[in-house]
MDAnalysis code that builds the backbone (N, CA, C; Angstrom):
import MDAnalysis as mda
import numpy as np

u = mda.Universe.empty(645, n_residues=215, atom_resindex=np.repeat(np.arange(215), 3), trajectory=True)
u.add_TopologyAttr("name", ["N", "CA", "C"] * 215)
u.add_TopologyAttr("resid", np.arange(1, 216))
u.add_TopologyAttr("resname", ["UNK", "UNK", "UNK", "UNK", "UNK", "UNK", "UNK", "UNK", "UNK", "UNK", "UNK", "UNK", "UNK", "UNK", "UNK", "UNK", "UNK", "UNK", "UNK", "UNK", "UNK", "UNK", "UNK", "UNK", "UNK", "UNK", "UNK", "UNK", "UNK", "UNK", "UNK", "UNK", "UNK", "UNK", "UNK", "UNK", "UNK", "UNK", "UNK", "UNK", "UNK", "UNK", "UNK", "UNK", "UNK", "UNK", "UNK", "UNK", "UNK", "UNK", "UNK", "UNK", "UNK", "UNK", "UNK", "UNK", "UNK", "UNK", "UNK", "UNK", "UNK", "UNK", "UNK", "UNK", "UNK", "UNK", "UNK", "UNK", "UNK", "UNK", "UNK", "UNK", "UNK", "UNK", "UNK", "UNK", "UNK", "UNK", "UNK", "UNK", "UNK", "UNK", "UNK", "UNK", "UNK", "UNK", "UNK", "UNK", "UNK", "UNK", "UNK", "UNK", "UNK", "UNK", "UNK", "UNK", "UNK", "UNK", "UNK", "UNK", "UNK", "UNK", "UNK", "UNK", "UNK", "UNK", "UNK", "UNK", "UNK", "UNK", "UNK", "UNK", "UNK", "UNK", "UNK", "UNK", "UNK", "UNK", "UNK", "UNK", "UNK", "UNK", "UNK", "UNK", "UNK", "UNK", "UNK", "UNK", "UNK", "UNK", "UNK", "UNK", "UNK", "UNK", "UNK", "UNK", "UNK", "UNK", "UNK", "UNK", "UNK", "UNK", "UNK", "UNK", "UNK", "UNK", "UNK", "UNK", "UNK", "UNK", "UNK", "UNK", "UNK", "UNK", "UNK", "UNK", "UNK", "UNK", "UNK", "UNK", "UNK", "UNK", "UNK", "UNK", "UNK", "UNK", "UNK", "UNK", "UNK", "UNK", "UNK", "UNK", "UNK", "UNK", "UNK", "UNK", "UNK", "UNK", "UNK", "UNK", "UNK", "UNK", "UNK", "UNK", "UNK", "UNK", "UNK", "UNK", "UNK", "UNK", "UNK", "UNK", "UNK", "UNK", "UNK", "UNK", "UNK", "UNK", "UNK", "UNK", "UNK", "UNK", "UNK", "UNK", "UNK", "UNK", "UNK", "UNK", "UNK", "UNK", "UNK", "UNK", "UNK", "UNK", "UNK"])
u.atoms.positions = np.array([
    [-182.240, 79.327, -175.667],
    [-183.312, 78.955, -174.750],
    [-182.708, 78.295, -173.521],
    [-182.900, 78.995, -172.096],
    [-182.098, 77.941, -171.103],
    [-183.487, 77.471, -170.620],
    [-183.464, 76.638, -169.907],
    [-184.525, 75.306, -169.693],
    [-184.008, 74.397, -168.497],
    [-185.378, 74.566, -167.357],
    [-184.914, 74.093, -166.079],
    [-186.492, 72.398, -165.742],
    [-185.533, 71.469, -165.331],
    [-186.748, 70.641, -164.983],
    [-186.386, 70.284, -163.825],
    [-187.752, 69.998, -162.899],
    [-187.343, 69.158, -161.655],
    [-188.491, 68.060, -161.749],
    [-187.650, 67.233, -161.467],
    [-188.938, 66.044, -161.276],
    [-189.272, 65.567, -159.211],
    [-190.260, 66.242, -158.868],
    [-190.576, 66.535, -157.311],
    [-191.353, 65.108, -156.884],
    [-190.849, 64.667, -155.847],
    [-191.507, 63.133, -155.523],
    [-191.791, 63.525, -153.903],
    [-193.174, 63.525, -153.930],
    [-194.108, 63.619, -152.730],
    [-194.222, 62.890, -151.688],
    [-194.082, 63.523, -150.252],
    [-194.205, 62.040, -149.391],
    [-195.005, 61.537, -149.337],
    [-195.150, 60.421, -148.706],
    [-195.981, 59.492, -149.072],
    [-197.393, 59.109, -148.010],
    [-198.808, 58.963, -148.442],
    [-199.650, 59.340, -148.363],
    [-200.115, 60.713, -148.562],
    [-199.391, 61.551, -149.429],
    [-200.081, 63.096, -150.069],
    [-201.604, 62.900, -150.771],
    [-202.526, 63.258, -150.589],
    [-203.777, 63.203, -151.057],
    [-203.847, 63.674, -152.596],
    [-204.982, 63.450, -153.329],
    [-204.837, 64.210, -154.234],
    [-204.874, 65.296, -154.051],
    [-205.902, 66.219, -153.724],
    [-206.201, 67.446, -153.009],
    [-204.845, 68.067, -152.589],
    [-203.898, 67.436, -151.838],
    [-202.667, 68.076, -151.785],
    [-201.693, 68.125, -153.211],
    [-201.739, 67.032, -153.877],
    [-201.133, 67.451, -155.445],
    [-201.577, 68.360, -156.576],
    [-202.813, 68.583, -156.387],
    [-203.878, 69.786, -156.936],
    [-203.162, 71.308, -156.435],
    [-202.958, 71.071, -155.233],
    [-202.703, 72.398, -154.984],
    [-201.114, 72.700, -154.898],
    [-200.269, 71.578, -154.548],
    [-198.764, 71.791, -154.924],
    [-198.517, 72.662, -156.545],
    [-199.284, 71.507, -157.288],
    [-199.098, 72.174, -158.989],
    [-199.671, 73.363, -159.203],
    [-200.409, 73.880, -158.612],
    [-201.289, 75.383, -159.213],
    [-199.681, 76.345, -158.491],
    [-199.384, 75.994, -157.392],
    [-198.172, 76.615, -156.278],
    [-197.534, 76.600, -157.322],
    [-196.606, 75.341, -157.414],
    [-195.386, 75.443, -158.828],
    [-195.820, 76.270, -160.354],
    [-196.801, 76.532, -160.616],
    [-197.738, 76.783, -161.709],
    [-197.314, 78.129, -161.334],
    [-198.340, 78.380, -160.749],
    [-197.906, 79.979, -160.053],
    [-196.537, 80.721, -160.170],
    [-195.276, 79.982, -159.953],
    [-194.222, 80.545, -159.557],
    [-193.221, 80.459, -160.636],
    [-194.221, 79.693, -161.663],
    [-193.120, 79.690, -162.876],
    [-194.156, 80.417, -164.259],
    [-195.117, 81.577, -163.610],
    [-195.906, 82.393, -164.257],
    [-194.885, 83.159, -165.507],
    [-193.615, 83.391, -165.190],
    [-193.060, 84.482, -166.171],
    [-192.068, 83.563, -167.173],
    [-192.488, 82.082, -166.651],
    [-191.403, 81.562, -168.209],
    [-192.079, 82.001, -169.277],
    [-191.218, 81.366, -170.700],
    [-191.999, 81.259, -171.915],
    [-192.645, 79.815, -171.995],
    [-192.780, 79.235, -171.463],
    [-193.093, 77.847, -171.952],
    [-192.721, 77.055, -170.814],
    [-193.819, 76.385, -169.718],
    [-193.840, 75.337, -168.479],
    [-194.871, 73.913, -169.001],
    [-194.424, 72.878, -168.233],
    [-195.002, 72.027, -167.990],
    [-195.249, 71.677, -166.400],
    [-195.961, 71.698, -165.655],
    [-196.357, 71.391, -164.338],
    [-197.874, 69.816, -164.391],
    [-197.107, 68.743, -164.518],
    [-198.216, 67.945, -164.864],
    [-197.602, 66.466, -163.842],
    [-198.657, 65.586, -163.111],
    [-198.439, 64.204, -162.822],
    [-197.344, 63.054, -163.625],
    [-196.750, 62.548, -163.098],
    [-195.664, 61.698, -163.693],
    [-196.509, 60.431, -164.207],
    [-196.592, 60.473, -165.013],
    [-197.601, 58.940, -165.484],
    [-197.019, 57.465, -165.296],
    [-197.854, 56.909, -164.812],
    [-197.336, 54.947, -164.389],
    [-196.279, 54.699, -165.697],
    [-195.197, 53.822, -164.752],
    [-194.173, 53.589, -165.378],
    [-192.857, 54.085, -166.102],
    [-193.077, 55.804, -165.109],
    [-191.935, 56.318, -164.836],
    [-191.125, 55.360, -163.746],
    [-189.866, 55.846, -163.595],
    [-188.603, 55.286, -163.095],
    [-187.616, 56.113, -161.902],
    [-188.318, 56.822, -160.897],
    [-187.540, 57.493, -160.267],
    [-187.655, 59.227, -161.275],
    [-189.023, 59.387, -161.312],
    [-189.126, 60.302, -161.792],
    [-190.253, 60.870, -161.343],
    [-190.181, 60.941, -160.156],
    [-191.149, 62.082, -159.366],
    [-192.491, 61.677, -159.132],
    [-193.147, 62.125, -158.786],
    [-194.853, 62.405, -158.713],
    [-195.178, 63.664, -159.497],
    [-194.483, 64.210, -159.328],
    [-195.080, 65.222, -160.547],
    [-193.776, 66.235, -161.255],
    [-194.164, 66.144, -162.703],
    [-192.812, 66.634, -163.574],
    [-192.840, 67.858, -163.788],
    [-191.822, 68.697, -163.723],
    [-192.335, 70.222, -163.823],
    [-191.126, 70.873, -164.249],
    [-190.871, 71.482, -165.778],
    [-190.132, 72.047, -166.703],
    [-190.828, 73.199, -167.724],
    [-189.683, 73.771, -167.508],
    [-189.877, 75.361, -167.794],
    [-188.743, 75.993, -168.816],
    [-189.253, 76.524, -169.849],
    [-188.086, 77.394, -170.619],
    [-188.294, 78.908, -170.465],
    [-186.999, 79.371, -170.612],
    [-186.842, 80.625, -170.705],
    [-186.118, 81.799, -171.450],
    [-185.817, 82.924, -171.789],
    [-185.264, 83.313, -173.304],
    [-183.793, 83.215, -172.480],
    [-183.790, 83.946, -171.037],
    [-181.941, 83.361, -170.822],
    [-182.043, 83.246, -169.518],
    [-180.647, 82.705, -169.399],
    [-180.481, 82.001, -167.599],
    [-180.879, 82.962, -166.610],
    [-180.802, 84.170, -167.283],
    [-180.993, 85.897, -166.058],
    [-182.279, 85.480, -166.104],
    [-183.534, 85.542, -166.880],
    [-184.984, 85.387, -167.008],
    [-185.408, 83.749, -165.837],
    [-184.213, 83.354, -165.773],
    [-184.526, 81.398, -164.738],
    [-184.438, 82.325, -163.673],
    [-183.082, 83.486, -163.263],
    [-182.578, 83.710, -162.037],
    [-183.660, 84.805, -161.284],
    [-184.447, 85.197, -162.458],
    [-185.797, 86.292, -161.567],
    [-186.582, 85.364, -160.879],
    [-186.877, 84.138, -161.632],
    [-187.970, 83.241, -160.875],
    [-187.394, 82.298, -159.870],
    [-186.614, 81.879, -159.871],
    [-186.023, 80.849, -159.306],
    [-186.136, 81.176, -157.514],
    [-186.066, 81.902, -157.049],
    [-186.576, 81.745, -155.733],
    [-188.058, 81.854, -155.707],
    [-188.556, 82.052, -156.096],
    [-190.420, 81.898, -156.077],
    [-190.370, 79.916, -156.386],
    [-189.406, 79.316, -156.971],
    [-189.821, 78.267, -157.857],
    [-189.226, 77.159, -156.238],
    [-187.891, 77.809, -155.823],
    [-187.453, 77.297, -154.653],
    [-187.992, 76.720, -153.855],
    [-189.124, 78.285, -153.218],
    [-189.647, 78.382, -151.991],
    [-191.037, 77.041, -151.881],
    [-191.647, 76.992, -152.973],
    [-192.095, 75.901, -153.458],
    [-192.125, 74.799, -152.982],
    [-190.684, 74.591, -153.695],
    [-190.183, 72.978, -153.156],
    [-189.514, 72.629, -152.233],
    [-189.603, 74.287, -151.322],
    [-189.173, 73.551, -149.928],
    [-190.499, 73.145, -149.316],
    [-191.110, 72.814, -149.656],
    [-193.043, 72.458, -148.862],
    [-192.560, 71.334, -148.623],
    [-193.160, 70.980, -146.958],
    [-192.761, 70.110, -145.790],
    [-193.682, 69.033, -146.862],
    [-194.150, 68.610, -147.955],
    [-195.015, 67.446, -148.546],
    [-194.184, 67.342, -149.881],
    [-193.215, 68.028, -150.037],
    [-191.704, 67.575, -150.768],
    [-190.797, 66.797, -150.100],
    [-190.748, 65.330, -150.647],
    [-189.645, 64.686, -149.866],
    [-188.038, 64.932, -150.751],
    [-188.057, 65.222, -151.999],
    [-186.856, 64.270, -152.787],
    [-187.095, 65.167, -154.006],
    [-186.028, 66.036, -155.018],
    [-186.256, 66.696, -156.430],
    [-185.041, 66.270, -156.874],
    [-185.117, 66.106, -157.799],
    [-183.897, 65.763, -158.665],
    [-183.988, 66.606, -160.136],
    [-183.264, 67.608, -160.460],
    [-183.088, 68.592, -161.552],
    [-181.979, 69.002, -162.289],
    [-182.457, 69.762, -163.292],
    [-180.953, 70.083, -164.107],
    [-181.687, 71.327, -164.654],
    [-180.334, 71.812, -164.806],
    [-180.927, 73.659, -165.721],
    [-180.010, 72.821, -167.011],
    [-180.395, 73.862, -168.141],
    [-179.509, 73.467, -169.216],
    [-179.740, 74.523, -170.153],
    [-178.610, 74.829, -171.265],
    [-179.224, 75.537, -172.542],
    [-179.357, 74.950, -173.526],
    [-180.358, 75.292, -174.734],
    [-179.995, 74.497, -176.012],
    [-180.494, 75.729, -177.082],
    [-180.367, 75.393, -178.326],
    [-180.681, 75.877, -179.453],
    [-181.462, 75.084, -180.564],
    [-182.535, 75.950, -180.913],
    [-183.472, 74.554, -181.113],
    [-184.010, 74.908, -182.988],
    [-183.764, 73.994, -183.659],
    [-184.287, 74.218, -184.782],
    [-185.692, 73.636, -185.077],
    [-186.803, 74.570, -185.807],
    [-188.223, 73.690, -185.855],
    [-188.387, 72.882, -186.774],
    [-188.498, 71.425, -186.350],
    [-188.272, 70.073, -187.294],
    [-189.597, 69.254, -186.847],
    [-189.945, 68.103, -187.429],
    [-190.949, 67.399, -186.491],
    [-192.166, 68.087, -186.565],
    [-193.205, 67.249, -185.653],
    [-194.272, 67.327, -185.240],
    [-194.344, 67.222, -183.670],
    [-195.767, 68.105, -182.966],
    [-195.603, 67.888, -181.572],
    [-196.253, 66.445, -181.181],
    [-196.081, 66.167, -179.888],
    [-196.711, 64.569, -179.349],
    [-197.429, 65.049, -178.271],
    [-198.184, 64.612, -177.825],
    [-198.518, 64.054, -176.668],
    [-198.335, 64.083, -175.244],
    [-197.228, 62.904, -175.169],
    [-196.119, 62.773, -174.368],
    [-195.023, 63.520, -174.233],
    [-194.217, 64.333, -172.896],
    [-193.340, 64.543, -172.886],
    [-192.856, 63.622, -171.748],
    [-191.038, 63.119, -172.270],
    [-190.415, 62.361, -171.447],
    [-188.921, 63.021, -171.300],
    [-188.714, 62.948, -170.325],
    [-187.085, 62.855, -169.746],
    [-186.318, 62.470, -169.009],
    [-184.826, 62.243, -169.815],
    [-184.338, 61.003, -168.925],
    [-182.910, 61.739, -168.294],
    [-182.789, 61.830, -166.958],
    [-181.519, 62.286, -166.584],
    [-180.644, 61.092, -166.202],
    [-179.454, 61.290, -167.039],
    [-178.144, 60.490, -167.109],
    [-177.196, 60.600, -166.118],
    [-176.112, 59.693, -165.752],
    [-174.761, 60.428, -165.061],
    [-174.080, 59.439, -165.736],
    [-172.433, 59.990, -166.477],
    [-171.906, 58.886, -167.100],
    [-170.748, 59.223, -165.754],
    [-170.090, 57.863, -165.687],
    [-168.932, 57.189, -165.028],
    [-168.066, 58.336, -165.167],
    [-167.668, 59.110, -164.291],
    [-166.716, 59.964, -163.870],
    [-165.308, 59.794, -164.897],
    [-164.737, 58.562, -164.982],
    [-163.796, 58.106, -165.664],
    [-163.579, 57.798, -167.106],
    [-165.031, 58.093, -167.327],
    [-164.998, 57.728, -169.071],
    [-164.772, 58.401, -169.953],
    [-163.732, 57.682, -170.661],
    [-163.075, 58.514, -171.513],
    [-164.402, 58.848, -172.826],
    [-163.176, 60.137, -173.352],
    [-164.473, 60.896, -174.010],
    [-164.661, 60.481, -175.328],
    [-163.848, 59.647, -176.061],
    [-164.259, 59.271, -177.191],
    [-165.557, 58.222, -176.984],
    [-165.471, 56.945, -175.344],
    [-166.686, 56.221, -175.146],
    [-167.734, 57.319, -175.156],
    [-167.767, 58.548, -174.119],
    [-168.792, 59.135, -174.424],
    [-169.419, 59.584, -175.416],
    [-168.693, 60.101, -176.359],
    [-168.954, 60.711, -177.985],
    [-169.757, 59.660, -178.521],
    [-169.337, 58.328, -178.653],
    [-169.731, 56.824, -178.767],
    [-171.412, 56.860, -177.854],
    [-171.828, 57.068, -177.044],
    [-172.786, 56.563, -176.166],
    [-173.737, 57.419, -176.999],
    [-173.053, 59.033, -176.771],
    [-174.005, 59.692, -177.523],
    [-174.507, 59.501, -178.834],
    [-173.619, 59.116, -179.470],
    [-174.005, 59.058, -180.997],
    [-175.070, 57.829, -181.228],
    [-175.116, 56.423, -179.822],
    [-175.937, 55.489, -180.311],
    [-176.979, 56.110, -179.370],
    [-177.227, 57.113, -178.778],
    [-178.806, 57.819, -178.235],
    [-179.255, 58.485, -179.063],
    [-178.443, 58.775, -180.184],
    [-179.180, 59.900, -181.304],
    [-179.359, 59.458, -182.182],
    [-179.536, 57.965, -182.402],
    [-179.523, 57.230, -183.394],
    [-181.288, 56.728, -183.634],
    [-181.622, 56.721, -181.445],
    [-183.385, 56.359, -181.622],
    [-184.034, 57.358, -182.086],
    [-184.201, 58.512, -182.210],
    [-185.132, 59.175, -182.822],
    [-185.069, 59.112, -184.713],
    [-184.181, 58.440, -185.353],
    [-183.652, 58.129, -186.636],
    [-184.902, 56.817, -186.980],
    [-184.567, 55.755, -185.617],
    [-185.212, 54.601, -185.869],
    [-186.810, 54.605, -185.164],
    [-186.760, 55.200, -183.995],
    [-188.656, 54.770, -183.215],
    [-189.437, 56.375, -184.429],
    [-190.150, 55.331, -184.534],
    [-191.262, 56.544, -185.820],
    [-192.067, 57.214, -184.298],
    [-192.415, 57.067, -183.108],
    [-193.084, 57.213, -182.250],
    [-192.539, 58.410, -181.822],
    [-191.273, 58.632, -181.876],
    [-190.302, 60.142, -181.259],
    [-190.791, 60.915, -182.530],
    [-191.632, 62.282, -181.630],
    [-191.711, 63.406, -182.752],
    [-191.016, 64.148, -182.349],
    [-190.041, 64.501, -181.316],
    [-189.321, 65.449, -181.474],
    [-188.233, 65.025, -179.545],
    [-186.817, 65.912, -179.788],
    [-185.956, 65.283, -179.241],
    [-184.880, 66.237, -179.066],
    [-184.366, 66.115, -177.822],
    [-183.324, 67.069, -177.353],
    [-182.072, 66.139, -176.390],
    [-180.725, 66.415, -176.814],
    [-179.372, 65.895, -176.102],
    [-179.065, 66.663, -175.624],
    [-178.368, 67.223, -174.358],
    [-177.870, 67.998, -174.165],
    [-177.173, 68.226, -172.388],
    [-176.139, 68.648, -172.306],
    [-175.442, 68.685, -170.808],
    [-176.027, 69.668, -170.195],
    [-176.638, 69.269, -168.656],
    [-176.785, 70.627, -167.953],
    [-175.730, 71.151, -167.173],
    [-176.060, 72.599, -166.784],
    [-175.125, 73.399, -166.505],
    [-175.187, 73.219, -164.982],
    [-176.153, 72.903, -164.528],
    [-176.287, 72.987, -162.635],
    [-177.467, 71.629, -162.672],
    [-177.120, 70.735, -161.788],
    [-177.582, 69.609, -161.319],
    [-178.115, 69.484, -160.059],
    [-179.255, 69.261, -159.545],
    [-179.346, 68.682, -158.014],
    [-180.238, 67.085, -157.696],
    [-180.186, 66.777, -156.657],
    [-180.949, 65.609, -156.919],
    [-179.917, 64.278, -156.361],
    [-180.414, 63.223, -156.578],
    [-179.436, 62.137, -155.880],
    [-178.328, 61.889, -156.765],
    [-177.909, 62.751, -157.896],
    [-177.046, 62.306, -158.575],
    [-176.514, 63.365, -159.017],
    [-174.691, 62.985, -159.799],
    [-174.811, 64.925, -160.794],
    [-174.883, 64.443, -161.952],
    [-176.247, 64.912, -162.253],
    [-176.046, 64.400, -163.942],
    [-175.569, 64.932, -164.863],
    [-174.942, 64.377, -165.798],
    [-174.204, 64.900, -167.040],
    [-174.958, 64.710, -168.334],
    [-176.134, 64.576, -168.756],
    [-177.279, 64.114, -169.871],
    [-178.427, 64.149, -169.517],
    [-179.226, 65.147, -170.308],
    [-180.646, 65.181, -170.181],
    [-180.764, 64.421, -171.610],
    [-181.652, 63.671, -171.830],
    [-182.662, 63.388, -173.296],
    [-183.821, 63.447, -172.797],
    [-184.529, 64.034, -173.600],
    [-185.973, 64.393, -173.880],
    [-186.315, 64.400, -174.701],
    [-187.656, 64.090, -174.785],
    [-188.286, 63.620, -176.261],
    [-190.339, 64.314, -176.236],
    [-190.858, 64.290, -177.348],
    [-191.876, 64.082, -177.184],
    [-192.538, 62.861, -178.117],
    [-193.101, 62.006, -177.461],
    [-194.017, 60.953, -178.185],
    [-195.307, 60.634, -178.475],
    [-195.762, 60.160, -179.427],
    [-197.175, 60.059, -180.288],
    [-198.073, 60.097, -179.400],
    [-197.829, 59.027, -178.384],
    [-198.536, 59.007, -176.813],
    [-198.147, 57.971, -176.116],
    [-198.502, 57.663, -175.021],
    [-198.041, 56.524, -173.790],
    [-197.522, 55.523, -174.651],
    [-198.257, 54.707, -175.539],
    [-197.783, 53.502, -176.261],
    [-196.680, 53.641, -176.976],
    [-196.628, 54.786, -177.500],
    [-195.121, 55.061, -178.296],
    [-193.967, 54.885, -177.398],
    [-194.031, 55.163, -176.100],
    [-193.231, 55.439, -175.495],
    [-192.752, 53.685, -174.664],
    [-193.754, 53.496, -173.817],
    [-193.529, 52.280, -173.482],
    [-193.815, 51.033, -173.959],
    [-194.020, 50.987, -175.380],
    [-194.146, 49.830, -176.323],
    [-193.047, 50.478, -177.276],
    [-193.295, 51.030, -178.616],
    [-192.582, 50.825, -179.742],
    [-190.772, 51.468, -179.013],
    [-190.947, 52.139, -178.479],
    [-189.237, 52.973, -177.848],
    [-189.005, 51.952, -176.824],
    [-189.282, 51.353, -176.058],
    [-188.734, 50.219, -174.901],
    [-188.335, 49.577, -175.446],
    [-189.049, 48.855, -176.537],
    [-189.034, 47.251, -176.849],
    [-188.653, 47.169, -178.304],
    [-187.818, 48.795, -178.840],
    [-187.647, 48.879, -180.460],
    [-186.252, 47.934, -180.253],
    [-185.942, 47.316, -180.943],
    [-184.163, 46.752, -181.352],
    [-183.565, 47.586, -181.431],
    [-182.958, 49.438, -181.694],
    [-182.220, 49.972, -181.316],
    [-181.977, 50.369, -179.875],
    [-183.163, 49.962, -179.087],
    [-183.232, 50.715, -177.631],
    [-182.712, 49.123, -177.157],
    [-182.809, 47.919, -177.388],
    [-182.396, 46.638, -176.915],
    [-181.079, 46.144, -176.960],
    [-180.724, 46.410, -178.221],
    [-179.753, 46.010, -178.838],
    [-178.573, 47.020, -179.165],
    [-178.859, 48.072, -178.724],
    [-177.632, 49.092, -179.243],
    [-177.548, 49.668, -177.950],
    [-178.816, 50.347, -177.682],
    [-178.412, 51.476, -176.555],
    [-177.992, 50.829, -175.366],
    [-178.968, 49.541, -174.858],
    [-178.956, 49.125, -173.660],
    [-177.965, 48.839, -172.924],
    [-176.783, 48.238, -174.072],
    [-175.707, 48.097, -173.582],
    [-174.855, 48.547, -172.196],
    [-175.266, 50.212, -172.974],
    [-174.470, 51.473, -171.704],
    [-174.682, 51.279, -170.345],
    [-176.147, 50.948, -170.310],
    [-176.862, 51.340, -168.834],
    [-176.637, 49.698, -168.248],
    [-176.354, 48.687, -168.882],
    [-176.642, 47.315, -168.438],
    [-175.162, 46.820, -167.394],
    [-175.116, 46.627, -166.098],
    [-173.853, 46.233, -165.221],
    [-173.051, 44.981, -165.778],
    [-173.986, 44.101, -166.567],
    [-173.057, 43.049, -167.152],
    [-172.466, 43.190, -168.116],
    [-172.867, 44.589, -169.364],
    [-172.352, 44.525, -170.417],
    [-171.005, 45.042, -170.060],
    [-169.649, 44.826, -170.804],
    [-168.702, 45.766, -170.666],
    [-168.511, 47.335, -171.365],
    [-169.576, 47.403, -172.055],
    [-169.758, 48.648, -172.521],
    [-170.393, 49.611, -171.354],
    [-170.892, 49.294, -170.270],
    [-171.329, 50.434, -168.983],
    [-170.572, 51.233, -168.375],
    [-171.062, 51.646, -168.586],
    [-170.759, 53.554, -168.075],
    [-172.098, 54.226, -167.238],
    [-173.122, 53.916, -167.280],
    [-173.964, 54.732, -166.887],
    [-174.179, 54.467, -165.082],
    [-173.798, 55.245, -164.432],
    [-174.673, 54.930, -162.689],
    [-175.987, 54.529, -162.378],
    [-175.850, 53.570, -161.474],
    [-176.998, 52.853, -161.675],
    [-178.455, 53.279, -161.406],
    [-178.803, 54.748, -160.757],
    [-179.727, 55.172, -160.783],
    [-180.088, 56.117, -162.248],
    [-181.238, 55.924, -163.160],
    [-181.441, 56.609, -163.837],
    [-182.675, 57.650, -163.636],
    [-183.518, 58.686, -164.188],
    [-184.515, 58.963, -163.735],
    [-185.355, 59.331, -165.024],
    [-186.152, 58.444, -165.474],
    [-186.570, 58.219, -166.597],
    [-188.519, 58.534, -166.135],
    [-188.811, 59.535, -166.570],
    [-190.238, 60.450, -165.929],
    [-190.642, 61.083, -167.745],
    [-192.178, 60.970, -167.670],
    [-193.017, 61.091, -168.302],
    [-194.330, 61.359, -168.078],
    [-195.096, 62.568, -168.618],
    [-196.055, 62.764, -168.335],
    [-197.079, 63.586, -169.478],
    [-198.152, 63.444, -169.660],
    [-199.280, 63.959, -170.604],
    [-198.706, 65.488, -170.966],
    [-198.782, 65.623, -172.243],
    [-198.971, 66.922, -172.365],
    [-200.197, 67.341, -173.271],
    [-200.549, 68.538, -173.360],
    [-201.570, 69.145, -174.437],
    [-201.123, 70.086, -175.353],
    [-199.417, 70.458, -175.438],
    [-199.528, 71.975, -176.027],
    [-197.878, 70.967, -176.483],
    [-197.269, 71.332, -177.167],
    [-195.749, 71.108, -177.391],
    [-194.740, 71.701, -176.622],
    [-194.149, 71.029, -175.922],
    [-192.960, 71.092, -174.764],
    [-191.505, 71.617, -175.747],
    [-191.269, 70.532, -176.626],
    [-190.257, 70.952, -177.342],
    [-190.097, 71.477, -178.616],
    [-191.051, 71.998, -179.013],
    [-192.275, 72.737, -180.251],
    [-191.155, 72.351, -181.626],
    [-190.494, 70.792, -181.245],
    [-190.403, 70.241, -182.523],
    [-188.495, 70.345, -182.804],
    [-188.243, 70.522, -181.914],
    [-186.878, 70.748, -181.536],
    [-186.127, 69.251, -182.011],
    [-184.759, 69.551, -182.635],
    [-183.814, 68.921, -182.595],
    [-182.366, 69.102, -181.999],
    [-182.160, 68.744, -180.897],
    [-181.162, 69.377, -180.610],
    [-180.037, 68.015, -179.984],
    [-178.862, 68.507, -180.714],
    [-177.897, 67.500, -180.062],
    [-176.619, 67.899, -179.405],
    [-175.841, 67.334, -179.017],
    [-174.751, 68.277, -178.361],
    [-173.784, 68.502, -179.158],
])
């Protein structure tokens, strides 16, 4: 399955009426995936757009038919800023669907050695073990990056709903006490650049139809 997200952040004063009709546009142009999300970034995303919009497909040739229809899009003069990643994964059906879909694009420290990374990863794959709120969850490197950063880590998840996400997963003791470490400038365990882009938004249908996937 290769799998493309951009999270698109609107300039500012866009009406609703203009976000209504951006998403039917993006909607439109990602008609021939197998599986899109085109939905509003919900309060208390982090540098994750105004509106989140991810798409799977059976292979990268099936991204490369659409991908200029998906382009032309987001060059609209009421696009300020996208930040994206393509990626592949392989997905086994585990879990239950949620609600919520969230994703967080990473960049680790250019310099870090790879056993820390192996290390970072293994304590991100540790929250879906511990938050009962994650029904389903994907690790994985993308292959092409754009956006204010190059990221090297997508995680995505789907959750029970909003509260799962920004109560029991924020404020669980593995997300405090283990993970935080990485991303925190005082800990000496950081590695992560200091912009993250941590975006979430409603779903109705299953995004990751229960997927486990790690790298």
């Amino acid at each position: 399955m290769f799998k493309v997200t951009r999270l698109v952040r609107l300039a500012s004063g866009v009406d609703k009426a203009s976000v209504d009709d951006l998403r039917v546009q993006l909607s439109s142009a990602l008609a021939g995936a197998s599986r899109s999300v085109v939905e509003p970034t919900l309060p208390g995303s982090r540098n994750g757009g105004d509106i989140l919009v991810h798409a799977q497909f059976e292979s990268e040739q099936s991204w490369g038919q659409i991908r200029p229809a998906l382009e032309a899009v987001l060059a609209d003069v009421r696009i300020v800023h996208v930040d994206g990643v393509d990626y592949q994964t392989d997905s086994t059906e585990v879990g239950s669907p949620g609600t919520v879909y969230r994703t967080l694009l990473l960049a680790v420290q250019p310099e870090t050695p790879a056993p820390v990374v192996a290390q970072f990863e293994s304590d991100l794959l540790l929250m879906p073990r511990y938050v009962s709120t994650i029904t389903a969850f994907a690790l994985t490197h993308p292959t092409n990056t754009c956006g204010a950063s190059r990221w090297t880590h997508v995680f995505e998840q789907e959750f029970t709903d909003e509260a799962g996400i920004m109560g029991t997963y924020l404020m669980h003791p593995i997300h405090w006490a283990v993970v935080d470490r990485w991303f925190d400038p005082e800990c000496p365990e950081f590695i992560i650049r200091a912009r993250v882009c941590h975006s979430y938004c409603a779903i109705v249908e299953p995004v990751l139809a229960g997927e486990a996937i790690t790298l």
